[in-house]
MARVEXTOR-752683 format. One line per 5 residues: number of its first residue (from 1); their letters; for each residue z negated, x negated, y negated of N, C-alpha, C, CB. Coordinates in pm, whole numbers, plus 50000, padded with zeros to 5 digits. Each point is the difference from the previous one (the first is absolute). Glycine has a CB too. Layout:
N
NUM) A) Z/X/Y/Z/X/Y/Z/X/Y/Z/X/Y | ...
END
This chain:
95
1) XXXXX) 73431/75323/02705/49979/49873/50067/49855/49957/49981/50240/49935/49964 | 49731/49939/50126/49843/49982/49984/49961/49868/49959/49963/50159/50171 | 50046/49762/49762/49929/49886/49938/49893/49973/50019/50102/50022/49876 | 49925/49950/50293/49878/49913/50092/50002/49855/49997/50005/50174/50161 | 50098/49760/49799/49985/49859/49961/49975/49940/49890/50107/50008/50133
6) XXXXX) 49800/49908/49867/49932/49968/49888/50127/49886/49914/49708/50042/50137 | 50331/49934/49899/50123/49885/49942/50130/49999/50102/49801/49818/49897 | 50314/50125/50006/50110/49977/50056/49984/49885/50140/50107/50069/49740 | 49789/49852/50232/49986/49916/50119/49976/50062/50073/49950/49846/49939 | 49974/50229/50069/49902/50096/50121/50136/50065/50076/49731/50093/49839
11) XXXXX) 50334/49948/50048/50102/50083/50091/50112/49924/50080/49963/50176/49830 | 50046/49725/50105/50088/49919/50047/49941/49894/50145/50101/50026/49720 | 49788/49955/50272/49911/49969/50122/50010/50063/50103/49872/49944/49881 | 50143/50243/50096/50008/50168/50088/50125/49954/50001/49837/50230/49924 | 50246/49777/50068/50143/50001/49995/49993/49916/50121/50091/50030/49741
16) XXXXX) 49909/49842/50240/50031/49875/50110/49917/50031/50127/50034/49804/49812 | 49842/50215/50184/49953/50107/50104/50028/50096/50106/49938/49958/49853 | 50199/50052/50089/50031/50108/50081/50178/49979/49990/49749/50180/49946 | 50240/49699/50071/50135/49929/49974/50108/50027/49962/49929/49932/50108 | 50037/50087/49754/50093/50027/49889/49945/49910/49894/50062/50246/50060
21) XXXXX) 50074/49655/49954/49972/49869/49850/50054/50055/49825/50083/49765/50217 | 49842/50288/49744/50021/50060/49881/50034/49899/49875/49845/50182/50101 | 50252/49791/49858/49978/49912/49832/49920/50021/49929/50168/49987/49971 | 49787/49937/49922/49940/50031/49881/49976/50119/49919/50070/49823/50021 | 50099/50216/49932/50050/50090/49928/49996/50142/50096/50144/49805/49853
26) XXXXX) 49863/50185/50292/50009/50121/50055/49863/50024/50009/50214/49988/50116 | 49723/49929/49919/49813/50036/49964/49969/50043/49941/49938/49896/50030 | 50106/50057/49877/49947/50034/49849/50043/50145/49941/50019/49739/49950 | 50118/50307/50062/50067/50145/49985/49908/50060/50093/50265/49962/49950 | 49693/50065/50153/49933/50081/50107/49864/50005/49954/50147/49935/50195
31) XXXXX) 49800/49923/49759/49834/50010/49927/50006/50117/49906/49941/49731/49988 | 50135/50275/49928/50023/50033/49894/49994/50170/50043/50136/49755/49897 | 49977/50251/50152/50065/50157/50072/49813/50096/50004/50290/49862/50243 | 49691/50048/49833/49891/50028/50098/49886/49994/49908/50103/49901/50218 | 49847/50034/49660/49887/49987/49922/50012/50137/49911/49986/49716/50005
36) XXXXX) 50155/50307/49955/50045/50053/49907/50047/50155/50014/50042/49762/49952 | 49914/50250/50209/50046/50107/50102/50169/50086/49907/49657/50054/50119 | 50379/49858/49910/50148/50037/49996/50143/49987/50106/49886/49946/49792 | 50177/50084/50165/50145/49959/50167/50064/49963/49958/50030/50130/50144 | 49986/49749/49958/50072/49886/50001/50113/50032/50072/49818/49856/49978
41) XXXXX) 50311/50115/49974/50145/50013/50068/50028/49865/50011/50093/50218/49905 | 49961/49761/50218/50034/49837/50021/50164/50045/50048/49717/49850/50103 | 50372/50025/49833/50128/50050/50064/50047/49832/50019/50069/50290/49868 | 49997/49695/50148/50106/49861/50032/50090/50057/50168/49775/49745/49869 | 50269/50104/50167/50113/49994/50100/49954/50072/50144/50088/49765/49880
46) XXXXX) 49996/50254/50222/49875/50017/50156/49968/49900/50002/50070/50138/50162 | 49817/49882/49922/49936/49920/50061/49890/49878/49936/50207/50078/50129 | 49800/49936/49768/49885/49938/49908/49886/50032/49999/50128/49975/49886 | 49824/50153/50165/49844/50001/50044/49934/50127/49921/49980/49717/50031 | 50118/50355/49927/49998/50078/49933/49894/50134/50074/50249/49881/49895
51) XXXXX) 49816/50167/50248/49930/50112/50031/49891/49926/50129/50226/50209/49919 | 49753/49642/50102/49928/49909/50041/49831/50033/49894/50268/49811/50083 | 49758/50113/49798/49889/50015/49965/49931/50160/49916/50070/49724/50012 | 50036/50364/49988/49937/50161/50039/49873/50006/50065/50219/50078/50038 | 49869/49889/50097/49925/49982/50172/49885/49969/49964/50170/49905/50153
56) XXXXX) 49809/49975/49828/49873/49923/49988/49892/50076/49876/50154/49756/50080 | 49931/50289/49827/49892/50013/49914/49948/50141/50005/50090/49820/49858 | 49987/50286/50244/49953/50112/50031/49866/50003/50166/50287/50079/49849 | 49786/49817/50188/49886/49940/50087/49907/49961/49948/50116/49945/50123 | 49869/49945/49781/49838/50008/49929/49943/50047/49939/50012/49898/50012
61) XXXXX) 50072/50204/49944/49904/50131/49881/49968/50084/50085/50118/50014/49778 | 49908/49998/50341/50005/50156/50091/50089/50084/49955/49779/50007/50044 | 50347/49994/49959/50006/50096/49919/50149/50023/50129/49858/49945/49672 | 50217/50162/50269/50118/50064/50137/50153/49931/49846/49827/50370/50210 | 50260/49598/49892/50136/49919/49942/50072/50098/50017/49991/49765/50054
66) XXXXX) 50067/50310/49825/50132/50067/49994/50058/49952/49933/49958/50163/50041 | 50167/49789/50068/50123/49925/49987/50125/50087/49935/49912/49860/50210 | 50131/50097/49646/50128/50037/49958/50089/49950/50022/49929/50061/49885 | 50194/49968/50150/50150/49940/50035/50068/50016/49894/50015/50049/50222 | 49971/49870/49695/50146/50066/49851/50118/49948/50060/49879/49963/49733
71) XXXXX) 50231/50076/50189/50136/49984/50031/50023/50059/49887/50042/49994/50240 | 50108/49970/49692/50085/50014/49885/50016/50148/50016/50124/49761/49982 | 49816/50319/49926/50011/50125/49974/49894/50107/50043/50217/49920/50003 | 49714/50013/50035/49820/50075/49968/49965/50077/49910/49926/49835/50056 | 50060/50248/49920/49875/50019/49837/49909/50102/50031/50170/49961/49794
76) XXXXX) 49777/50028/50116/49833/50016/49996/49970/50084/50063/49958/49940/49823 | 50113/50220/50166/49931/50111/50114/49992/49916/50110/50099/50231/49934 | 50031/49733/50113/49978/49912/50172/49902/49932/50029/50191/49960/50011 | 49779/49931/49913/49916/49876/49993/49878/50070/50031/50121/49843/49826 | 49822/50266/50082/49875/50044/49984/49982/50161/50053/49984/49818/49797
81) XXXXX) 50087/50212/50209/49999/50158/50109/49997/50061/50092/50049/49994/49922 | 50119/49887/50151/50057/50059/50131/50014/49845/50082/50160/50254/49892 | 49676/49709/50087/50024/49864/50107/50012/50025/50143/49866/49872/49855 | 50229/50041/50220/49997/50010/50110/50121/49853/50064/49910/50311/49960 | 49984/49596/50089/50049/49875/50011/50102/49975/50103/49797/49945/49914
86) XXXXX) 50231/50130/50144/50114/50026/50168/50126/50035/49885/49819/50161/50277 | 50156/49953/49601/50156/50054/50006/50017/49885/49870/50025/50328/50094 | 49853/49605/49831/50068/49951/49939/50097/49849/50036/49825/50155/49879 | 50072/49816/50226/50039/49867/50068/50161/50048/50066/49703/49899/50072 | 50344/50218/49993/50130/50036/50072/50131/49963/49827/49852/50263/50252
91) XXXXX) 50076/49786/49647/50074/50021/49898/50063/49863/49915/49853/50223/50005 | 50037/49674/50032/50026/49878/49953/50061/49928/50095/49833/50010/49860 | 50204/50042/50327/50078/49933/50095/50157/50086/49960/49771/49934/50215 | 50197/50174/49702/50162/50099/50001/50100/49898/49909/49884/50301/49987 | 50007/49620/49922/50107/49965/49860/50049/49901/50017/49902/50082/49843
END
């Protein structure tokens, strides 16, 4: 990752920018991610903004979004081997 923002404000300023209203705390985890060049896993409910602010933040780094689909019974070879977002997405409409 690249720790092009100089502060959690900054990012959180980029964020709204590109209209995505980020909290405090989600700023701040992503400052962090990103200062600290580490990966950040975000999980909660749908539709909370989860693969929303991905979007955005692969849009302002430049960078390309590969999208994971988990579903109950994943593991790790899958996740990290044999990605492929069509069969996993069919697999999470099978269950």
């Amino acid at each position: 990752m690249d720790g092009r923002f100089a502060s959690v404000d900054e990012l959180q300023a980029q964020l709204g920018s590109h209209a995505y209203l980020a909290d405090r705390g989600l700023a701040t985890a992503i400052h962090l991610a990103l200062s600290l060049d580490k990966p950040l896993l975000l999980e909660g409910e749908a539709g909370v903004g989860k693969t929303e602010v991905a979007k955005v933040l692969a849009e302002l780094l430049g960078r390309r979004l590969i999208r994971l689909q988990c579903y109950e019974g994943i593991d790790a070879s899958q996740a990290l081997y044999e990605w492929n977002y069509a069969r996993q997405l069919l697999a999470v409409r099978a269950m």
